[in-house]
C-alpha positions in Angstrom: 7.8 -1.9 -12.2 11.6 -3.1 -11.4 11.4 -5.1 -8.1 14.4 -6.5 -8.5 16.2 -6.9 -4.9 12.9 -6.7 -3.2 11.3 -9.4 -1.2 9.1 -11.5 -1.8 6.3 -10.0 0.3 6.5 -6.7 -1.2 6.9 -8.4 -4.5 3.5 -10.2 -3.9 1.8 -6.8 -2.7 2.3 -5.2 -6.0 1.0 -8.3 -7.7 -2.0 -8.7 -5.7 -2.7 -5.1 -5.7 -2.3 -4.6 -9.5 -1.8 -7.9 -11.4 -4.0 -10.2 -9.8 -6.6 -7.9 -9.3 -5.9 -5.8 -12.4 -8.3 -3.0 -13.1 -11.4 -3.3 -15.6 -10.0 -2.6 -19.0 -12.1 1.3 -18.9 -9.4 2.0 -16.1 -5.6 2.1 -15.4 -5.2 2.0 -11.5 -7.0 0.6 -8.3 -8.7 3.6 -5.9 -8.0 1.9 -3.0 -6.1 -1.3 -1.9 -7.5 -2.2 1.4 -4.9 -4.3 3.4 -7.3 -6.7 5.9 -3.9 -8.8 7.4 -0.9 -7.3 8.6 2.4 -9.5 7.4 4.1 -8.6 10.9 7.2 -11.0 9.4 7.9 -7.9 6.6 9.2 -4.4 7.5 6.7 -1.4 7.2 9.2 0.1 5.5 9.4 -2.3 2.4 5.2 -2.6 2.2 4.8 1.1 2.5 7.3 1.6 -0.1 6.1 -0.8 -2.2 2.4 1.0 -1.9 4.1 4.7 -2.7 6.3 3.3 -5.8 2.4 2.2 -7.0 1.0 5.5 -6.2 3.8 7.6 -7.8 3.3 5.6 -10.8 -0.5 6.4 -11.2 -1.5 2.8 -10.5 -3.0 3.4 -6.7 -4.5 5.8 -5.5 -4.6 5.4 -1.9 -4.2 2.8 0.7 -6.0 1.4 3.6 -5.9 -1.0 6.4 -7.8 -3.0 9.1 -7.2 -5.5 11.8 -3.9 -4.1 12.7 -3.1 -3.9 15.9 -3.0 -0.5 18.0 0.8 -1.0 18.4 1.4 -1.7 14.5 -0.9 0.3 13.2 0.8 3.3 15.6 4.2 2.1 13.6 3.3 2.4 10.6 1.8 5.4 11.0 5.4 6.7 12.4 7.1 5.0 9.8 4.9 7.3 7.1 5.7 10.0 8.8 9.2 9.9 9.1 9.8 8.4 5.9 6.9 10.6 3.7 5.5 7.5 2.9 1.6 7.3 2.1 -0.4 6.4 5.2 -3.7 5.3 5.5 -6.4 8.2 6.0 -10.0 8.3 6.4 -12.1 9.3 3.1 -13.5 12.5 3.2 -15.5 14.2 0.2 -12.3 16.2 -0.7 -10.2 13.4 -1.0 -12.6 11.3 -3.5 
């Protein structure tokens, strides 16, 4: 994956996400990538974008997060959607 012009935030989400926590060998891509922190200091637009290059490339398949605020988590959300972005979404048996 060419990062190239990218920060260094999203540049450390896709190495966290797939090099530093690389998939066992018997598989090629993480199910989920459960963010727990929100980096307030890098847009949503750059870490989402980062997290749909990874699923569009078979290497994620979906994406999660926690301890957001209301008001961040309510951005992000918006950003998603007005960007088709992936946003996070409960599980539900038709979606595993």
């Amino acid at each position: 994956m060419d990062l190239a012009g990218q920060n260094a935030a999203v540049r450390a989400t896709y190495h966290t996400v797939y090099r530093r926590f690389r998939p066992p060998p018997a598989t090629d891509h993480v199910d989920l990538y459960h963010r727990i922190q929100d980096d307030p200091q890098t847009p949503l637009e750059e870490t989402l974008g980062a997290y749909d290059r990874l699923i569009r490339q078979g290497k994620l398949r979906f994406i999660g997060a926690s301890n957001y605020s209301g008001e961040r988590l309510r951005a992000a959300l918006e950003t998603s959607r007005r960007n088709s972005l992936p946003m996070s979404r409960p599980f539900s048996r038709s979606t595993i």
